[in-house]
MIKETOR-527889 format. One line per field, with one value per atom (N, C-alpha, C): x, y, z; residue number from 0; atom name. Coordinates in steps of 0.1 Angstrom, whole numbers. Each point is the difference from the previous one (the first is absolute). Layout:
# residues N
X: [X|...]
Y: [Y|...]
Z: [Z|...]
seq: [NUM|...]
atom: [CA|...]
//
This chain:
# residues 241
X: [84|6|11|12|6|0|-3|3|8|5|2|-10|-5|-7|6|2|4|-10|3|-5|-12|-5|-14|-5|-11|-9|-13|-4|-11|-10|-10|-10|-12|-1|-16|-10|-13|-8|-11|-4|-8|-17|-1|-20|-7|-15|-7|-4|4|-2|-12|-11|-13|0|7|-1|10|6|13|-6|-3|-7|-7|-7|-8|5|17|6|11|-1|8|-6|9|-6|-7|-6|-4|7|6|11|8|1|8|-7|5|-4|8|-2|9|7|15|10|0|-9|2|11|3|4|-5|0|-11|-11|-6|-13|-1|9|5|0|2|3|8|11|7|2|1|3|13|6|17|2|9|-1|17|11|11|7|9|4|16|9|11|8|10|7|3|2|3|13|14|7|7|5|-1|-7|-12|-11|2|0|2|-5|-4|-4|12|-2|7|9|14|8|4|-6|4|2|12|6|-11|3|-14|1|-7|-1|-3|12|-7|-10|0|-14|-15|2|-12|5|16|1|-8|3|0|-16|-3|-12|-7|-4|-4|-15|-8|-13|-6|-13|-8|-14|-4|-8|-6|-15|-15|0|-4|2|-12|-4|-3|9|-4|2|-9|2|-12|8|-9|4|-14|2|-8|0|-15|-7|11|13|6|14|0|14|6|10|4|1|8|-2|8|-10|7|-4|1|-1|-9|-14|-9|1|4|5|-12|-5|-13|5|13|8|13|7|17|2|9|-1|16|4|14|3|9|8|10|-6|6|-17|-4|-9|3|11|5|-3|5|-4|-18|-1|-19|-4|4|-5|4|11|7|-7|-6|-7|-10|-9|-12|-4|7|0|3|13|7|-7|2|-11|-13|-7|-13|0|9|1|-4|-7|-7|8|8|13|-5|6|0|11|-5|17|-2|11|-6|16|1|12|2|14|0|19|2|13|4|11|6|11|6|8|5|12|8|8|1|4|6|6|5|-14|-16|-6|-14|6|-14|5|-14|-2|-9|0|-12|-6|-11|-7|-16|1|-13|-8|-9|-8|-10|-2|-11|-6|-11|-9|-3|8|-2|-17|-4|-12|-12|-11|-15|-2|-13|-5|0|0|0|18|4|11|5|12|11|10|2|12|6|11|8|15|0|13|0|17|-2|19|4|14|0|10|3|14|7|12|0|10|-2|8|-7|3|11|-1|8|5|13|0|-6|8|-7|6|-13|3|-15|3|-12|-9|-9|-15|-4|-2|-1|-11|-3|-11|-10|-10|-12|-1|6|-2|-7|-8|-8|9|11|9|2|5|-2|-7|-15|-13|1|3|-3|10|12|11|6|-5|8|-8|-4|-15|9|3|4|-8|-10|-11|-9|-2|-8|-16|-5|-18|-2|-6|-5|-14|-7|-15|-5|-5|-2|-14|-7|-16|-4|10|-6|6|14|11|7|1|12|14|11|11|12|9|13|13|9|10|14|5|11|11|3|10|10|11|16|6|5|8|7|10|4|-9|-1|-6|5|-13|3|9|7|11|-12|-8|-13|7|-5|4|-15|-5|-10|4|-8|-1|-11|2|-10|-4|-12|-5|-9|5|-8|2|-9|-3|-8|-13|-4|-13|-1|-11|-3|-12|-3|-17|2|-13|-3|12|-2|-12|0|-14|-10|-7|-13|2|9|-4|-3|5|-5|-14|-6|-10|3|12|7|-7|-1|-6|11|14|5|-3|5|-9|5|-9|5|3|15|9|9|2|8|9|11|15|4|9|5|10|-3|13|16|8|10|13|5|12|10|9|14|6|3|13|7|11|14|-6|4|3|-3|-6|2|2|8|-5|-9|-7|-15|0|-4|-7|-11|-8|-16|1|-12|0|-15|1|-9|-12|-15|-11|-7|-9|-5|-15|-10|-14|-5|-11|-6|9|-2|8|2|7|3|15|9|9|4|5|3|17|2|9|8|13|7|-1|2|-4|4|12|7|-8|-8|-7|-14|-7|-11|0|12|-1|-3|-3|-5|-20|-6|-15|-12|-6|-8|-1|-8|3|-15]
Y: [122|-12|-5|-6|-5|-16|-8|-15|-8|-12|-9|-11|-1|-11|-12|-14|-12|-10|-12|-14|4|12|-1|-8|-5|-12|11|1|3|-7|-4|-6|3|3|6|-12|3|-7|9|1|5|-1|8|0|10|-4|5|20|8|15|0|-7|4|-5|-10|-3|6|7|7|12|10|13|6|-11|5|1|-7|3|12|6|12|11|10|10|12|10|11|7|4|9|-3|-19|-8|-5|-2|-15|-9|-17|-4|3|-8|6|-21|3|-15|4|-16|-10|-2|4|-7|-3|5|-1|-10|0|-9|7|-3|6|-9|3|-9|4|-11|-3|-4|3|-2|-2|-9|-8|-2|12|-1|1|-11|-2|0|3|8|5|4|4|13|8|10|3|9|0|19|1|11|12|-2|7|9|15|9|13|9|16|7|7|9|6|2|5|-9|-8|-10|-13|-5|-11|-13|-11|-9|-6|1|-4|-18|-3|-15|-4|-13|-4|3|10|10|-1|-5|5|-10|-14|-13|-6|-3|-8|-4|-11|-3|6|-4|15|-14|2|-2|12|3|4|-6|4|-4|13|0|16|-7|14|0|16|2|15|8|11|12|12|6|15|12|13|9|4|-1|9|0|-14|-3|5|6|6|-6|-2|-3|-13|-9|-15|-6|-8|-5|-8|-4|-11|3|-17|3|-10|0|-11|-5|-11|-6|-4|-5|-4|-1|5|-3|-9|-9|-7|3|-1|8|-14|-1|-10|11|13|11|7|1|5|16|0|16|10|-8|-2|5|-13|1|14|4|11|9|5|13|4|-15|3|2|-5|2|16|7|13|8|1|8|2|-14|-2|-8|-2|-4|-12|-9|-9|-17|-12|-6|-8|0|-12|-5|-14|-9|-3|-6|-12|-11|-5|-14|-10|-9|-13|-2|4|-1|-10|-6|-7|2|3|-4|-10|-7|-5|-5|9|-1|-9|-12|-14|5|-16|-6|-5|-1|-5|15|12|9|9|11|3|-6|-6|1|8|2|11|-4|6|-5|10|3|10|1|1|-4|14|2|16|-3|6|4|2|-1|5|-5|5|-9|9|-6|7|-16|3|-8|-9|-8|-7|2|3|7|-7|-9|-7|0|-1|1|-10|-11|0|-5|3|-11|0|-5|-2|5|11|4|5|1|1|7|7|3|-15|2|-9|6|13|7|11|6|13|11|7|15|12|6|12|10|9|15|-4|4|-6|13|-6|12|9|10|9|-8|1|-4|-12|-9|-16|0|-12|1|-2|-7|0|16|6|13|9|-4|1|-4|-11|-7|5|0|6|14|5|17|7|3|7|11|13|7|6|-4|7|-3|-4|-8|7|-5|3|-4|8|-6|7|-5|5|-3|10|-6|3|2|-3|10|13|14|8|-3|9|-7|4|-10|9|-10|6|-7|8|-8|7|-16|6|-8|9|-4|-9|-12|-6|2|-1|-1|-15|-3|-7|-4|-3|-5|-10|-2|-14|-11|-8|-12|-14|-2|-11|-11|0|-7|-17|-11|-11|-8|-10|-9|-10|-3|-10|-6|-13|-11|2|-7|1|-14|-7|-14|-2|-8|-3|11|5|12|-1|11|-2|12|-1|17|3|7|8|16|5|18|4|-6|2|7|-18|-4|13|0|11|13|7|12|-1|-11|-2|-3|-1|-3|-14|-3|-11|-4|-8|0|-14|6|-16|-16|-3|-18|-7|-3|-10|7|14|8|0|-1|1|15|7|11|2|16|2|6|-7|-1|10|11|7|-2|3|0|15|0|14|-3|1|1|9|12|11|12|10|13|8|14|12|6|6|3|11|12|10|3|6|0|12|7|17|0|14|3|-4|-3|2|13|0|10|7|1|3|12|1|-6|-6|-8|-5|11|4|13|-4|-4|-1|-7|8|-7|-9|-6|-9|10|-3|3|-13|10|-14|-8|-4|-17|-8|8|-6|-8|5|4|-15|-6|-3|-12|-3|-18|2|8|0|-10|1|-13|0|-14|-6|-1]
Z: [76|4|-10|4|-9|3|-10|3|-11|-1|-7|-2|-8|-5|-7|1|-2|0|-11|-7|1|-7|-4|-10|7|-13|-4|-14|-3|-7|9|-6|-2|-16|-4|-6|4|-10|-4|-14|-9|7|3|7|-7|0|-11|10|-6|5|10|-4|4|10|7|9|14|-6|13|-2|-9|2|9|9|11|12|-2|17|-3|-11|-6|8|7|15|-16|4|-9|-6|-13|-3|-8|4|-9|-13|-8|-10|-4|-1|-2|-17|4|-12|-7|-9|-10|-8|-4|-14|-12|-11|-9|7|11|1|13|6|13|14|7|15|8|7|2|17|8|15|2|5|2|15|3|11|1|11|-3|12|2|15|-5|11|-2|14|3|13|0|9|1|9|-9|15|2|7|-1|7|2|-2|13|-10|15|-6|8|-2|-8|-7|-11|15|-6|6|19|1|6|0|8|-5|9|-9|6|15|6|8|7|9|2|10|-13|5|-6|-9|-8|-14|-5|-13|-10|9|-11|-1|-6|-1|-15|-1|-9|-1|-10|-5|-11|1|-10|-9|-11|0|-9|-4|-7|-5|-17|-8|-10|-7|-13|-4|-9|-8|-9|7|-1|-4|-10|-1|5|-4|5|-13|-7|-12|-12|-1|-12|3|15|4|14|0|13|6|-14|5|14|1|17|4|11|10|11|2|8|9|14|7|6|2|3|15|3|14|-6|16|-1|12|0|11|5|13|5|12|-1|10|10|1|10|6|13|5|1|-8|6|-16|-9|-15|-1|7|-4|11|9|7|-12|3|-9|-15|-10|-13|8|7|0|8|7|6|-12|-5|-9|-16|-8|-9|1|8|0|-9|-1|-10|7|-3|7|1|9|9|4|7|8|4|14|6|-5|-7|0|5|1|0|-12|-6|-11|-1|-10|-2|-11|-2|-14|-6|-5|-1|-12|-5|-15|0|-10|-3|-16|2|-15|-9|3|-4|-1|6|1|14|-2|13|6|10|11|6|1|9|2|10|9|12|-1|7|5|14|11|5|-4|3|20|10|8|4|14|7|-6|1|-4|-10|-7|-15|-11|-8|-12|-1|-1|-3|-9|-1|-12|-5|-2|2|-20|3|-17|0|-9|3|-16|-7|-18|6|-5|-4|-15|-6|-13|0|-13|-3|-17|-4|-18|-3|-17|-7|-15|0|-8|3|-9|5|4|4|7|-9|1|-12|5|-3|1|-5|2|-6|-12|-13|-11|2|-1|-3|-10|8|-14|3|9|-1|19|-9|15|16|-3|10|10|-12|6|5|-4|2|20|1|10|10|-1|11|-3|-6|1|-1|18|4|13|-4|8|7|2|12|6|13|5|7|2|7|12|9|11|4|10|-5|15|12|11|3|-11|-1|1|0|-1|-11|1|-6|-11|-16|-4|1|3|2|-15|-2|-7|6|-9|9|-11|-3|-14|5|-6|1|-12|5|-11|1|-12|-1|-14|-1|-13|-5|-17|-5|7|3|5|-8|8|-12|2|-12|0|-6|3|-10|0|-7|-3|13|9|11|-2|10|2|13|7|12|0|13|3|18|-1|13|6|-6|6|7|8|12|-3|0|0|7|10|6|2|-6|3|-8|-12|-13|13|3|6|10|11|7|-1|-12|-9|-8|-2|-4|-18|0|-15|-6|-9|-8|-9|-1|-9|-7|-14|-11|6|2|3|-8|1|-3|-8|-2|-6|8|-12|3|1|9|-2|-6|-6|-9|14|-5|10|-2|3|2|11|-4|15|-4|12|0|10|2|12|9|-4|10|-6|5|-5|14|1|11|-3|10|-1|10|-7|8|0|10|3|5|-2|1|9|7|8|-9|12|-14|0|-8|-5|3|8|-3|-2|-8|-8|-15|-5|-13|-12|2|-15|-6|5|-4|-15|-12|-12|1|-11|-2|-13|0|-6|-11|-14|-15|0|10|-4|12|6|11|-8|-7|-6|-12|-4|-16|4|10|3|4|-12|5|-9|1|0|-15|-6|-13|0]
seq: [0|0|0|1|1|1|2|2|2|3|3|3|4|4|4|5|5|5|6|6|6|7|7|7|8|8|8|9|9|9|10|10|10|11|11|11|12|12|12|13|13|13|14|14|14|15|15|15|16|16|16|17|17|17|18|18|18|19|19|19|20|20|20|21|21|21|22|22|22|23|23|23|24|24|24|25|25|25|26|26|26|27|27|27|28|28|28|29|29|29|30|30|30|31|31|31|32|32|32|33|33|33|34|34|34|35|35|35|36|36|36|37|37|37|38|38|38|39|39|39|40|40|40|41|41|41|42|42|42|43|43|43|44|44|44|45|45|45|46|46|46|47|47|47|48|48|48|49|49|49|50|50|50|51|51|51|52|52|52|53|53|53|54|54|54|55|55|55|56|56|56|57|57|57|58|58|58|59|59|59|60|60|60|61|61|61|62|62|62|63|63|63|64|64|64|65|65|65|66|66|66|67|67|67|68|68|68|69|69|69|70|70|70|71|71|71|72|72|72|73|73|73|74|74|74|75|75|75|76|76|76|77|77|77|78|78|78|79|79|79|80|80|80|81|81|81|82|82|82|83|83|83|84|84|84|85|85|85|86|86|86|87|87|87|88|88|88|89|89|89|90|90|90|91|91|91|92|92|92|93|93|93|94|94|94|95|95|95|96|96|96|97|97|97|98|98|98|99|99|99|100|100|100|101|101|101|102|102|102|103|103|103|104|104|104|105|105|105|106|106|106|107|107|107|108|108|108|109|109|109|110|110|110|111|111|111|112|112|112|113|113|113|114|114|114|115|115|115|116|116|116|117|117|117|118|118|118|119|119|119|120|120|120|121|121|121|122|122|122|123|123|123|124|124|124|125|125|125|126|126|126|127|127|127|128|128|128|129|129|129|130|130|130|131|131|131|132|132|132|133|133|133|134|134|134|135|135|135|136|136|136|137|137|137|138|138|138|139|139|139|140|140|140|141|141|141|142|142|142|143|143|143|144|144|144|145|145|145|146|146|146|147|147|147|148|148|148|149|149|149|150|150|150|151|151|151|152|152|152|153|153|153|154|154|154|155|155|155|156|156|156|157|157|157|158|158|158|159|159|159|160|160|160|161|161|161|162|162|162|163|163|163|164|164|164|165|165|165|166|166|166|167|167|167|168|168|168|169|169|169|170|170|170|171|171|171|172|172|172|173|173|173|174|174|174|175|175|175|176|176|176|177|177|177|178|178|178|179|179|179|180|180|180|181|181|181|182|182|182|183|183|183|184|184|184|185|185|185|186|186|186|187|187|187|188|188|188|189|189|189|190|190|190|191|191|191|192|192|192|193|193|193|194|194|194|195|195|195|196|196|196|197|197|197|198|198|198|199|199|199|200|200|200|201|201|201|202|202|202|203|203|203|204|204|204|205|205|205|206|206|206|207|207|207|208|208|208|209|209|209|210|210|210|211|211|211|212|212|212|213|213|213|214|214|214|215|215|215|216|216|216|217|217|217|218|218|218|219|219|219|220|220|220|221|221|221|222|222|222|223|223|223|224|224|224|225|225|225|226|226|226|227|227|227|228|228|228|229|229|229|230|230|230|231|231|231|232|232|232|233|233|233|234|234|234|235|235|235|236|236|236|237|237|237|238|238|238|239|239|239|240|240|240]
atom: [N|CA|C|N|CA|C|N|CA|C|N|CA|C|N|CA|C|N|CA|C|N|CA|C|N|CA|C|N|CA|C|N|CA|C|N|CA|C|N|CA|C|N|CA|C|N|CA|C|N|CA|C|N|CA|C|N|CA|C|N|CA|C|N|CA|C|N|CA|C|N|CA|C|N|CA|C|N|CA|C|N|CA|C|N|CA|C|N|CA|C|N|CA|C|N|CA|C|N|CA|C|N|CA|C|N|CA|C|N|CA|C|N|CA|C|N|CA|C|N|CA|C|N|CA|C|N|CA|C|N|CA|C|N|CA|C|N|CA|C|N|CA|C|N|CA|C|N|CA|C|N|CA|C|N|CA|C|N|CA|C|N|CA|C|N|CA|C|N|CA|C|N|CA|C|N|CA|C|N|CA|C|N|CA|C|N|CA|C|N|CA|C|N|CA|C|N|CA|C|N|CA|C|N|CA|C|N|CA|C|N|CA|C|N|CA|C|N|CA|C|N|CA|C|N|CA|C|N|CA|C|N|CA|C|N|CA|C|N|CA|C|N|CA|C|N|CA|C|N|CA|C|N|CA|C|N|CA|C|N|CA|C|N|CA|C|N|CA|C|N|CA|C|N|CA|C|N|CA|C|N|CA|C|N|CA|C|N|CA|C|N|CA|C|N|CA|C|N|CA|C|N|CA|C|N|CA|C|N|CA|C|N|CA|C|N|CA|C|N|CA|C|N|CA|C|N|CA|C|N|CA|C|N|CA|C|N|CA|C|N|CA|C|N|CA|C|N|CA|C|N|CA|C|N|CA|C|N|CA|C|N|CA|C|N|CA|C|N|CA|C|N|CA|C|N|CA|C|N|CA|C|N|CA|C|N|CA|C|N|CA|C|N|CA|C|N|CA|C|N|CA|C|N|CA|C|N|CA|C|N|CA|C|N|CA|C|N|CA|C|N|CA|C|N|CA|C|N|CA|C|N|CA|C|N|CA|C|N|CA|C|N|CA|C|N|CA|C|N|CA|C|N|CA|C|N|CA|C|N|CA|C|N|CA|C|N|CA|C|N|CA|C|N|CA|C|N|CA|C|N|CA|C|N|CA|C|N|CA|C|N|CA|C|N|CA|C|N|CA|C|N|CA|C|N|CA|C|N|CA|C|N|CA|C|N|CA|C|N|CA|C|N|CA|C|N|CA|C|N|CA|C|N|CA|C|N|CA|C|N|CA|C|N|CA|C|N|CA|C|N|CA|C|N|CA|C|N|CA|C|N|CA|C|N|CA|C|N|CA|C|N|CA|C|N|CA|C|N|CA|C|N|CA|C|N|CA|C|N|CA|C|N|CA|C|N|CA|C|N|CA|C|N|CA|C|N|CA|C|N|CA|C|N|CA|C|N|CA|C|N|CA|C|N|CA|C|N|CA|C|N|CA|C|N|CA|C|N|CA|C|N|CA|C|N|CA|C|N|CA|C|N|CA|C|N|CA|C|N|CA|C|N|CA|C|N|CA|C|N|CA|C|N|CA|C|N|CA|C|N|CA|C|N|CA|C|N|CA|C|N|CA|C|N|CA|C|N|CA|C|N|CA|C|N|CA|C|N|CA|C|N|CA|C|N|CA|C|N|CA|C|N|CA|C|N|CA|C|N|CA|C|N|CA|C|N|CA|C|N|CA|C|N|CA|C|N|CA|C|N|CA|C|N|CA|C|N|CA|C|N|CA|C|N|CA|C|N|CA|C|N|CA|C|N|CA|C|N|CA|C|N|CA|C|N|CA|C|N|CA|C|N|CA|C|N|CA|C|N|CA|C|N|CA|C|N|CA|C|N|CA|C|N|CA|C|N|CA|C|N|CA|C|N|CA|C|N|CA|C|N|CA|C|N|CA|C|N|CA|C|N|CA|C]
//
C-alpha cells in the first residue's frame, strides 16, 4: 500500500509493564522505557491511500484512522508496533486490514477539523460491543525536527514494523517512511474510551505525553506468517531501555 499520513497527534502515557503483559499475543514481549511500557493513542488522516502501482481510487483513498498501540519486540529483536484497535472512518479500509492483515479494525464516525486554535478530532466506534469513543483537540507548541536516536521520543515513533495476531498466527508487516517532522504538542479537551474497551487500565488523572507531526508518505508491505522476518540496523536502534 502506499499512503499519506497527516496532522498526526501522538499521545502516550507511561503504565506499569505488569499490567499490559497479559494482553501481549505469544511470541511477543513488551518493548519498555527505563522500566516503563507505554500505550499510544494516535489519530491522524489519511490521503492517498491506494495498492502499489495503482493510482487511488475514489471514494476509498481519503479517510481519517485512529489507533490504540503499545510496543513489543521478539526475544530483544524486532522492535514494533502492537495494535490493541484501529478505528477507520472507511468500511472498505476496515474490511481490506482486517482480511489482508488480520489487524483489529473498526468502523467508526470519525471528524476532523484543522483550525487556527488545534485539530479537532473526534471518533465514534460503530455497531454493538463495548463503547469507543475518543476525541482531544491538539496542535505543536514548537518546532519540528527528527526525533534523535536514543531519546525516548524516538523510542516512541520510529517503529518500522508492525504485529498482528489473529489468535493462532503472529504475522508482521514492514512499514517505510522518512523521520517524522516530530515537534512537542499539547492535547486538551480529551475524551477517551478506546483504553477501557481493550481492557487497558491507564493511570488516573495522568497527563499524556504529547507529539505532532504534519505529514509523512508511507508505505506498507505485504505481511508475513509465521514472524521471521529481521530489520535492517537503522531499523533496530530504537530498542528498549
Amino acid at each position: 500500500m502506499r499512503q499519506r499520513w497527516l496532522r498526526l497527534g501522538f499521545l502516550h502515557w507511561a503504565v506499569d509493564p505488569a499490567t499490559l503483559a497479559p494482553l501481549i499475543p505469544p511470541g511477543l514481549e513488551l518493548d519498555t522505557w527505563e522500566g516503563r511500557a507505554y500505550v499510544g493513542i494516535v489519530p491522524f488522516t489519511i490521503r492517498g491511500s491506494r495498492p502499489a502501482f495503482l493510482p487511488p481510487l475514489p471514494g476509498l483513498a481519503n479517510f481519517h484512522e485512529l489507533n490504540l498501540r503499545t510496543y513489543v519486540h521478539r526475544q530483544g529483536r524486532d522492535p514494533g508496533v502492537f495494535f490493541f484497535s484501529l478505528d477507520a472512518a472507511n468500511r472498505f479500509a476496515v474490511w481490506g486490514a482486517r482480511l489482508g492483515y488480520k489487524l483489529p479494525y473498526y468502523t467508526a464516525d470519525i471528524t476532523m477539523s484543522p483550525g487556527p486554535y488545534g485539530v479537532s478530532f473526534a471518533s465514534r466506534r460503530r455497531g454493538t460491543g463495548a463503547p469507543a469513543s475518543f476525541a482531544c483537540r491538539y496542535w505543536p507548541t514548537a518546532p519540528a525536527s527528527a526525533a534523535t536516536p536514543g531519546t525516548l521520543e524516538f523510542f516512541l515513533v520510529e517503529r518500522y514494523l508492525l504485529y498482528s495476531w489473529d489468535g493462532r498466527v503472529l504475522r508482521t508487516a514492514r512499514v517505510w517512511h522518512a523521520p517524522y517532522p516530530l515537534a512537542a504538542a499539547r492535547a486538551e479537551d480529551l475524551t477517551e474510551e478506546l483504553a477501557g474497551a481493550s481492557r487497558i487500565i491507564l493511570p488516573a488523572y495522568a497527563q499524556p505525553l504529547v507529539h505532532y507531526a504534519s505529514e509523512v508518505d508511507v508505505r506498507i508491505y505485504r505481511p508475513s506468517a509465521p514472524a521471521r522476518n529481521s530489520l535492517p540496523a537503522r531499523e533496530v536502534s530504537n530498542g528498549s531501555r
